[in-house]
N, C-alpha and C positions, 0 to 999 in steps of 0.2 A: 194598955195605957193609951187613953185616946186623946193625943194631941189634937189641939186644933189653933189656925194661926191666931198670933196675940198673947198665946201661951207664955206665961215666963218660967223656964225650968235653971236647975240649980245643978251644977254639975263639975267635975272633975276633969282637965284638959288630959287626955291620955295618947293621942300621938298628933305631932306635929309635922306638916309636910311642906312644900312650896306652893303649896294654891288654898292651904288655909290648913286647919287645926278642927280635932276630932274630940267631941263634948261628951262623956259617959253619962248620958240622962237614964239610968236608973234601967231597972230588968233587963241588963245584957244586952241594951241598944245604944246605938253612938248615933248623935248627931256632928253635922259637917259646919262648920264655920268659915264660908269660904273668906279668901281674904280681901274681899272687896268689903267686909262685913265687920273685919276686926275692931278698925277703925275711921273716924271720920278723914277723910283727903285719903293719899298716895299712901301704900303700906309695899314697901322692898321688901320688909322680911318678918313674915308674922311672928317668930322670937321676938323680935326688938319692941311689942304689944305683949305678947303673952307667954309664958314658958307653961314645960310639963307638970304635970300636976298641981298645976295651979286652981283653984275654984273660981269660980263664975258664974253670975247669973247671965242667960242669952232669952232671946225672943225668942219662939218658933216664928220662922218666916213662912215654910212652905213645908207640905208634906204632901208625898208623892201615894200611888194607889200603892207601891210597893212595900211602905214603911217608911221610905228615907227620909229625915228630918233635917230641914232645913234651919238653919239657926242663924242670930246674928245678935251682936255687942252690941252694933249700933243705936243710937235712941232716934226712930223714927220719927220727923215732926209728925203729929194725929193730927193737928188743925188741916183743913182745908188750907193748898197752898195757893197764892191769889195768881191767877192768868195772868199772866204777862199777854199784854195786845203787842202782837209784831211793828216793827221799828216803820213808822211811814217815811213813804221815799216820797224826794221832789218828782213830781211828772214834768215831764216836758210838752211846755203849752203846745206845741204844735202836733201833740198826738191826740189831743181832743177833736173830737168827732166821731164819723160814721169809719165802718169797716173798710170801704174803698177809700178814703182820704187815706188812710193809714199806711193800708198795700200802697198806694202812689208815692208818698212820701218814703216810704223803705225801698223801693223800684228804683227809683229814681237816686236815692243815696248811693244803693247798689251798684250802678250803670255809673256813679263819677267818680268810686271805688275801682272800680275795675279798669276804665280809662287810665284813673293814675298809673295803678298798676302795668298797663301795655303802654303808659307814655315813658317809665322807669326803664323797662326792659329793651325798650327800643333805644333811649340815649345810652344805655350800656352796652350794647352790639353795637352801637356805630365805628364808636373805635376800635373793635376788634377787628374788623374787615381788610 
């Protein structure tokens, strides 16, 4: 039997376990249904989708050099999904420029970072003395 992915086989649920449900596709071979696959969003308990010996048609997802058949309920969107362009951020006008204005202006944030910091620690030891 030469599966190959896209395949839609037709099968008997024959054991159910907690990481998904095992598909009898025909000549003494079981595909796996994991349960990320049962169904679409969160699946707690692949019973509460499908019970034993239930019939089903599944995709083949994947098949490994070994044999193992990967399956799944799911209906794959086939369309080409549209690229989402990542979210633009405001820049802060003062970081245009060359590579030395940049390091300057971070140096120098740095260095009145730091002061605060030893000007905190010092009024907080004063009183203790």
């Amino acid at each position: 039997m030469g599966l190959k992915i896209g395949d839609k086989v037709k099968g008997k649920i024959v054991k159910i376990t907690n990481y998904g449900a095992f598909l009898d596709i025909g000549n003494g071979k079981w595909g796996l249904i994991h349960i990320s696959k049962v169904a679409k969003g969160y699946v707690k308990n692949v019973e509460d989708h499908i019970k034993k010996g239930q019939e089903v048609e599944a995709t083949v997802i994947g098949v490994d050099k070994d044999g193992k058949v990967s399956l799944s309920l799911v209906e794959e969107n086939k369309e080409f999904k549209e690229i989402q362009q990542p979210p633009s951020f405001k820049r802060d006008e003062n970081l245009h420029g060359n590579f030395e204005d940049k390091l300057d202006k971070f140096l120098k944030d740095n260095e009145d970072k730091i002061s605060q910091i030893r000007n905190a620690r010092v009024r907080k030891t004063r009183g203790k003395r």
